[in-house]
ROPA-880716 format. One record per atom (N, C-alpha, C, O, CB): y, z, x. Coordinates in steps of 0.2 Angstrom, whole numbers, padded with zeros to 4 digits, always signed. Atoms other than C-alpha are relative to their C-alpha. Glycine has a CB too. Layout:
# residues N
YZX
...
//
This chain:
# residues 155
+0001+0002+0007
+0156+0311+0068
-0007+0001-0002
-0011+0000+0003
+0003-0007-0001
+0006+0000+0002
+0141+0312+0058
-0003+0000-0005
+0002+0001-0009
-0003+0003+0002
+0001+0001+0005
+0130+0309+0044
-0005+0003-0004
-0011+0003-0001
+0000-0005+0001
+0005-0007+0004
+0120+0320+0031
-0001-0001-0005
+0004-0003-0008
+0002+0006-0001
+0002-0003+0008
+0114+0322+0015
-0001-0010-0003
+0000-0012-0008
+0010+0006-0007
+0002+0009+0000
+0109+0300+0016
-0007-0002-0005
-0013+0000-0004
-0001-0003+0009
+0007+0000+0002
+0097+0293+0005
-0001-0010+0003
+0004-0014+0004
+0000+0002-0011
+0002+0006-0003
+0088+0277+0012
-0003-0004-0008
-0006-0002-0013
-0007+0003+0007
+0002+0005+0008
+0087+0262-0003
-0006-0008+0002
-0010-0011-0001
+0010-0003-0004
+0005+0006-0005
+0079+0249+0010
-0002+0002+0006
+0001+0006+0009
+0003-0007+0003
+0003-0002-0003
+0067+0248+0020
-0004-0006+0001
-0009-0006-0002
-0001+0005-0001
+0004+0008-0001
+0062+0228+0027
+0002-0002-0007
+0008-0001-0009
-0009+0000+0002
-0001+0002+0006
+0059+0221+0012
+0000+0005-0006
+0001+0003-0012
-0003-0004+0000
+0000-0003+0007
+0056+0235+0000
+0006+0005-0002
+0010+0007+0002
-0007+0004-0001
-0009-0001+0000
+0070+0242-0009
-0003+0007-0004
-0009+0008-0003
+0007-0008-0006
+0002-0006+0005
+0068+0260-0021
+0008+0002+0001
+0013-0001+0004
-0008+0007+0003
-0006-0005+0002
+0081+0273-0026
+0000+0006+0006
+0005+0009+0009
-0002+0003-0008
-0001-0005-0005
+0075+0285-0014
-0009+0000+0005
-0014+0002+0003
+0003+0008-0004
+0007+0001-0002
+0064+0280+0001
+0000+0001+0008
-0002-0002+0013
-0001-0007-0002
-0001-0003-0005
+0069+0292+0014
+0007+0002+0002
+0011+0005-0001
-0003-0003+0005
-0010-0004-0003
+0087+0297+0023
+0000-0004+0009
-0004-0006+0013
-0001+0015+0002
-0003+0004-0007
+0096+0291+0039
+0006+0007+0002
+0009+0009-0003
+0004-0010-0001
-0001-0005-0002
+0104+0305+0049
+0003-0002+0009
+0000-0004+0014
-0007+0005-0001
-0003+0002-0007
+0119+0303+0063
+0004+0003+0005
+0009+0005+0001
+0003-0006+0000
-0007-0003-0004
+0130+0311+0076
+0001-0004+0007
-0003-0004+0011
+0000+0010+0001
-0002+0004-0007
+0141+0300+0090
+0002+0007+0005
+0001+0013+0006
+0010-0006-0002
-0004-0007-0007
+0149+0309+0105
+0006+0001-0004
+0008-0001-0010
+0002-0004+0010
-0009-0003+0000
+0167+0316+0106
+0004-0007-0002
+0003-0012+0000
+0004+0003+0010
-0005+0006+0001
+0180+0305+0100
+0005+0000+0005
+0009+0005+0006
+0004+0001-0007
-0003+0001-0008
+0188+0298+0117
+0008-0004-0001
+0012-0004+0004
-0005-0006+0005
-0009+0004+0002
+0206+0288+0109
-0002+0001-0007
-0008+0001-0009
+0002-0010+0004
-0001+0002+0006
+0211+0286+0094
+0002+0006-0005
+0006+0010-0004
-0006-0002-0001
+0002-0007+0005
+0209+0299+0077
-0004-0004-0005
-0006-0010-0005
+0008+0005-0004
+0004+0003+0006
+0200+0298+0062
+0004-0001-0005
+0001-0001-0011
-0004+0004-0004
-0003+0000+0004
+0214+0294+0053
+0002-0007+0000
+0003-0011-0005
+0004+0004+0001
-0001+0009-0001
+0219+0277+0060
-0004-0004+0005
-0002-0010+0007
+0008-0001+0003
+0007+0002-0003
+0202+0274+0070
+0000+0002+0007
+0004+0007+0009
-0002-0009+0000
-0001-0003-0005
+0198+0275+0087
-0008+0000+0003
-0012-0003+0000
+0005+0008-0001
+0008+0003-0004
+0181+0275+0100
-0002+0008+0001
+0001+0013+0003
+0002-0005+0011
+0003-0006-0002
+0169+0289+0101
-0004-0001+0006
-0004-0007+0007
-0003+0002-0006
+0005+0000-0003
+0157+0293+0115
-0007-0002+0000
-0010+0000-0005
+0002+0003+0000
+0004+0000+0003
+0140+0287+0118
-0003+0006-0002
+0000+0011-0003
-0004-0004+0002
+0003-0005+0000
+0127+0299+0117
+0000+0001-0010
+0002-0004-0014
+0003+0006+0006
+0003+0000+0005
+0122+0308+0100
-0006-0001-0002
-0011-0002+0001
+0002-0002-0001
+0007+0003+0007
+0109+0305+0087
-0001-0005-0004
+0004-0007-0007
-0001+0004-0006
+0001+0005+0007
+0101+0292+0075
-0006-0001-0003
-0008-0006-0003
+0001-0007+0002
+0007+0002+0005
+0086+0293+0064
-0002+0000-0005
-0003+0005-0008
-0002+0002+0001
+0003+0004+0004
+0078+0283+0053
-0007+0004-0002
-0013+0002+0001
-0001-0007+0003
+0007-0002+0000
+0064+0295+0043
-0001-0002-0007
+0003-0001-0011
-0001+0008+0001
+0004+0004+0005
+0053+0287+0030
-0003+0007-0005
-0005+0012-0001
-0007-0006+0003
+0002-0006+0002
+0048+0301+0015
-0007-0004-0004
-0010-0001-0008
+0006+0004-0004
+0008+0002+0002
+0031+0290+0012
-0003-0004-0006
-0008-0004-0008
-0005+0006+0000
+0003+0004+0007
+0034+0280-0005
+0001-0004+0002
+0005-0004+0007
+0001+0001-0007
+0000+0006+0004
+0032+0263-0010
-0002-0005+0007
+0001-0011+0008
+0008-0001-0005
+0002+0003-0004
+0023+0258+0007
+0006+0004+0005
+0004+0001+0011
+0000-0007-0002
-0006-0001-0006
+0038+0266+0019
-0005+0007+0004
-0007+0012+0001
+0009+0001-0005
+0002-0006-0006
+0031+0278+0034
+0000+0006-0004
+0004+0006-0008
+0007+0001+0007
-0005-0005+0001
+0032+0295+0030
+0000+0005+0006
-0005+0008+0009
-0002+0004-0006
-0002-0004-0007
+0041+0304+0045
+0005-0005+0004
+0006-0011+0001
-0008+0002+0006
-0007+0004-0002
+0055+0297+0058
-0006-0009+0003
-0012-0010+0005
+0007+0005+0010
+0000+0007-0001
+0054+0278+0058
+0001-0003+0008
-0002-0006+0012
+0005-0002-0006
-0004+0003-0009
+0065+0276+0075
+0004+0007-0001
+0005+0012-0005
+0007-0010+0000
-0004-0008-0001
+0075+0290+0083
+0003-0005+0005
+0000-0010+0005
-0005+0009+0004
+0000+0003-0003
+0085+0284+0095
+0009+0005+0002
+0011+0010-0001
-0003-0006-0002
-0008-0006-0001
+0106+0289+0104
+0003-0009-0001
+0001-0014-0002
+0003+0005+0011
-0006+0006+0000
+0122+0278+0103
+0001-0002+0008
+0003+0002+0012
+0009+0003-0005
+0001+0001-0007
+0120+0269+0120
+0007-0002+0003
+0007-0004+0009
-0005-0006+0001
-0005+0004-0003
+0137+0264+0123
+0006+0003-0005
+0004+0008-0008
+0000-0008+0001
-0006-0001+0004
+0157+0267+0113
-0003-0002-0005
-0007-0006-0005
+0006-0003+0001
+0000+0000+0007
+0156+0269+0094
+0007-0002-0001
+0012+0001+0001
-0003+0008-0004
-0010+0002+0004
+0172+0260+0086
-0001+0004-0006
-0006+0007-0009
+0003-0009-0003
-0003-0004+0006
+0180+0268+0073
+0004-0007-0004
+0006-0011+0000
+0006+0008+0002
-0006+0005-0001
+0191+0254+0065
+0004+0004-0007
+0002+0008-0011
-0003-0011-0002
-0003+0001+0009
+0204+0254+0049
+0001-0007+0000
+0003-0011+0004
+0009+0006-0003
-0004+0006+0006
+0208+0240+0037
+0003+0002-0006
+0000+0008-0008
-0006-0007-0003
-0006-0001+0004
+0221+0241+0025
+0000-0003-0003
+0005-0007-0001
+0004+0000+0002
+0000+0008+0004
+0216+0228+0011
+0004+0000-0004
+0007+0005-0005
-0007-0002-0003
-0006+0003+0003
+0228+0218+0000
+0001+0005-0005
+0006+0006-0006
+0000-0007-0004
+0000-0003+0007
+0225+0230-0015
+0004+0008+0003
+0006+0011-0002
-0010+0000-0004
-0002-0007-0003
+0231+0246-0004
-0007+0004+0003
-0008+0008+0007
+0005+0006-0007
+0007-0004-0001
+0213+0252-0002
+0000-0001+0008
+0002-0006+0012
-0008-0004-0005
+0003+0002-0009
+0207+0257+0017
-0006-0001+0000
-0009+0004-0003
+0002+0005+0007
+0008+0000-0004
+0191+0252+0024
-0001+0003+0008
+0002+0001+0012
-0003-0008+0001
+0003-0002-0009
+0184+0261+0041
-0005-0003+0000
-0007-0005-0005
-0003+0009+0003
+0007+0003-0003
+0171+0253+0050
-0005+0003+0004
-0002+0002+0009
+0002-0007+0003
+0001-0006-0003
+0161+0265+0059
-0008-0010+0005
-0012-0013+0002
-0004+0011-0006
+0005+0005-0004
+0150+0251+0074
-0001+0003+0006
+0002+0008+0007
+0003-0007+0003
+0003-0002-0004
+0139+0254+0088
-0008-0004+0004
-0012-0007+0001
+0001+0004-0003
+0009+0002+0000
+0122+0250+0098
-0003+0005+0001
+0000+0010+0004
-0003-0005+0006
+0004-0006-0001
+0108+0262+0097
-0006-0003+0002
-0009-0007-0001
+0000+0004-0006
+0008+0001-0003
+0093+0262+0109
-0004+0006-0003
-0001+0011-0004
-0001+0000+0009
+0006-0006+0004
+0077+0271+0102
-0001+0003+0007
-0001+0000+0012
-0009-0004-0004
+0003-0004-0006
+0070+0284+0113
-0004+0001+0005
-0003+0005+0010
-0002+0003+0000
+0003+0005-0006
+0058+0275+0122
+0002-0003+0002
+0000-0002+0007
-0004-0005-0001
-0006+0006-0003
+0070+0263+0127
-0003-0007-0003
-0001-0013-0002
+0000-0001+0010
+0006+0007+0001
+0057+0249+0120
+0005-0003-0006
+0005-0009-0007
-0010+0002-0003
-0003+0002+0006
+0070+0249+0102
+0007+0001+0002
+0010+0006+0004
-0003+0004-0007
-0008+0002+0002
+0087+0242+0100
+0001-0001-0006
-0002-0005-0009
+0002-0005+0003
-0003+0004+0008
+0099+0240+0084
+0007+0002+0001
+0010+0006+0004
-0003+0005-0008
-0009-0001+0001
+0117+0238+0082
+0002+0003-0008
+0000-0001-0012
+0003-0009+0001
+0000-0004+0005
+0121+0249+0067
+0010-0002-0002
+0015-0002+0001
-0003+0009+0002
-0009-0001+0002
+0140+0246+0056
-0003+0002-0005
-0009+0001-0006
+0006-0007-0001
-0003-0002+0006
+0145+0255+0041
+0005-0001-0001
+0009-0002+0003
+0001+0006+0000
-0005+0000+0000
+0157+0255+0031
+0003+0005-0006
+0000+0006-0011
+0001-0006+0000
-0003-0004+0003
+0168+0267+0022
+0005+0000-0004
+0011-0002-0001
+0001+0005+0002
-0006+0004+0003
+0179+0264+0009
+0005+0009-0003
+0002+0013-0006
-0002-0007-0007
-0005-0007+0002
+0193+0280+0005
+0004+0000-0003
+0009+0004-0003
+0003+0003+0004
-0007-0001+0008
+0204+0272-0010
+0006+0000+0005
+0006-0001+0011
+0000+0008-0005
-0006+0002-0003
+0220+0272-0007
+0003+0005+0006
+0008+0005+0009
+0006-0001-0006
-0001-0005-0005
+0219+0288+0006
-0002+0000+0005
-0008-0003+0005
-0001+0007-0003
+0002-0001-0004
+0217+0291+0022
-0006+0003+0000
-0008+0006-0005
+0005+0002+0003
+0006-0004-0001
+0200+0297+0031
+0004+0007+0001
+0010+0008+0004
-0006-0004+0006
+0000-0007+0001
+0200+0315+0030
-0007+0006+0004
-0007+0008+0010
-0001+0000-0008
+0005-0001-0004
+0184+0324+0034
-0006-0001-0004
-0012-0001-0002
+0000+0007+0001
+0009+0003+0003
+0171+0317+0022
+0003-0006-0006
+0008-0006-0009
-0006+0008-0006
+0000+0005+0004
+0170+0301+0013
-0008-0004-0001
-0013-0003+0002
+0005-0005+0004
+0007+0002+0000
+0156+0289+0005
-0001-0006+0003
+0004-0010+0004
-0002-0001-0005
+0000+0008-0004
+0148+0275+0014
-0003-0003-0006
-0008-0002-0010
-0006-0001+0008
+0001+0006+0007
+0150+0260+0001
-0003-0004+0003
-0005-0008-0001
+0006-0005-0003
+0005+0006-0005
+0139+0249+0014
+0000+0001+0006
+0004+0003+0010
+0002-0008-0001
+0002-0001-0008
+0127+0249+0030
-0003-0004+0001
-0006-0008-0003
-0003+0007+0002
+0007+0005-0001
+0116+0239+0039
-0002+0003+0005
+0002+0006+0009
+0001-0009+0002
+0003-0002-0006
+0105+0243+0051
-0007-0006+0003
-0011-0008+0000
-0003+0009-0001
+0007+0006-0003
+0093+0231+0061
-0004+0002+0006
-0001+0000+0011
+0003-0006+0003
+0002-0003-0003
+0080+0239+0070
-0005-0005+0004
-0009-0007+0000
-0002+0005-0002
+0004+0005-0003
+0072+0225+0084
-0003+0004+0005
+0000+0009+0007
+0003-0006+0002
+0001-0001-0006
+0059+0227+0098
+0003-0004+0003
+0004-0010+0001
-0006+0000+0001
-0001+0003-0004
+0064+0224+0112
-0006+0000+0007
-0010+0005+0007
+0007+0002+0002
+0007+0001-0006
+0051+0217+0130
+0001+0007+0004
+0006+0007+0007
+0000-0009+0006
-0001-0003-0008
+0049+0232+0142
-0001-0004+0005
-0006-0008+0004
-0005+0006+0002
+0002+0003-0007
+0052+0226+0160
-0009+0000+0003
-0011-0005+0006
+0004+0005+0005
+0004+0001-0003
+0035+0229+0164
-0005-0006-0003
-0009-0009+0000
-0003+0005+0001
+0002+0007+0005
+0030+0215+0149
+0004-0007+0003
+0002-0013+0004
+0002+0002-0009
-0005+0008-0005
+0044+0202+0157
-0005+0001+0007
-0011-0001+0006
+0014+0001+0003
+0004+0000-0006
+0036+0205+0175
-0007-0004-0003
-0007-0010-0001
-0001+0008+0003
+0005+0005+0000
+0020+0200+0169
-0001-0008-0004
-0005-0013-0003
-0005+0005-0002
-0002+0008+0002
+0026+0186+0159
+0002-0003+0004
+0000-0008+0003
+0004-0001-0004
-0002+0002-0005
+0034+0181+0174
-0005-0003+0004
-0005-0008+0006
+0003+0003+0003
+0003+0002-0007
+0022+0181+0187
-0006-0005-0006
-0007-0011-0004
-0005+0010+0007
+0002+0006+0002
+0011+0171+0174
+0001-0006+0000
-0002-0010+0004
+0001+0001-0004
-0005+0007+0000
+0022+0158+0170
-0002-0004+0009
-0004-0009+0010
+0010+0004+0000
+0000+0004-0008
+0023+0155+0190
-0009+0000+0002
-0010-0005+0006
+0006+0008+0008
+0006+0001+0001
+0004+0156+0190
-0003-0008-0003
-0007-0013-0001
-0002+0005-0003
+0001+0007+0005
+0003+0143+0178
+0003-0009+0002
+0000-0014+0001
+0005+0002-0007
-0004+0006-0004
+0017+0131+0187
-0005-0001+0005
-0007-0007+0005
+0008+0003+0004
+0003+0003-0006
+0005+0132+0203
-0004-0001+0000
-0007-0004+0005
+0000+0002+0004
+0007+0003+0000
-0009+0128+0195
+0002-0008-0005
-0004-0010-0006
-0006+0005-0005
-0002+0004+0001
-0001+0113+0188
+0001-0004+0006
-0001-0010+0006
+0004+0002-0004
-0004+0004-0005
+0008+0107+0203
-0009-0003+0005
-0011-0008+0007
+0007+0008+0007
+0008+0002-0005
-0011+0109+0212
-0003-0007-0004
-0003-0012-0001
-0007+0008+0000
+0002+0006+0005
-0018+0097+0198
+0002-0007+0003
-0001-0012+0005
+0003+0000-0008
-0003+0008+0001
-0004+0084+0200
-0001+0000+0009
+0000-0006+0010
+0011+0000-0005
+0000-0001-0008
-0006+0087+0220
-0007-0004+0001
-0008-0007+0006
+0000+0009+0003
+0007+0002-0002
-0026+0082+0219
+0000-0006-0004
-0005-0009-0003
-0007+0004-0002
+0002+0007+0003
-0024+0066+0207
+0003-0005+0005
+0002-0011+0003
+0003-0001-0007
//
């Protein structure tokens, strides 16, 4: 599955009409169909490029793969309308950025097909510590404990 022709409307807090694009493709679809949902593969594409107004980057923001199964879901709301939910986690390229990404698509009273609009998305792009930043936070910390313990040891 994948995503194209996307216009970016936030970005943190600033909002515009058009303030860059978001651009995706999961793995192979492993169970399921696109019809009645189902789990795609990780791997793929994800990237967040800023086109340089209203304070926003210009060029990719985060790049990053789908690190694990992409769900597919359907709902089937009271009114007859279906919703898909398209979920996932995506590590950035470095490995240093993590975000969990959901969409959602709504397709009226018809089945998904091969293209629909996304009526709503979220994306949440956090750092996460590299191991070599926990390690030295660590051996800190335990530096800190034994100079403490020595203190309370000489009074």
């Amino acid at each position: 599955m994948s995503l194209s022709n996307s216009v970016l409307i936030q970005y943190g807090g600033i909002v515009g009409p058009n303030l860059g694009s978001l651009t995706f493709s999961t793995g192979a679809l492993t169970s399921g169909s696109l019809k009645m949902g189902g789990t795609f593969a990780g791997g793929g594409s994800f990237v967040i490029t800023g086109n340089g107004s209203n304070g926003v980057p210009n060029g990719v923001i985060f790049s990053g793969t789908f690190s694990g199964p992409v769900t597919w879901s359907l709902i089937t709301l009271s009114n007859g309308t279906h919703n898909y939910t398209l979920s996932g986690a995506v590590v950035g390229s470095n490995g240093s950025s993590a975000a969990t990404i959901q969409f959602t698509v709504n397709t009226g009273k018809g089945y998904f097909h091969t293209k629909a609009r996304i009526s709503s998305g979220d994306t949440d792009v956090t750092v996460a510590p590299e191991p070599g930043t926990l390690g030295l936070l660590g051996t800190g910390l335990i530096g800190l404990a034994g100079l403490i313990r020595r203190r309370l040891t000489l009074s």
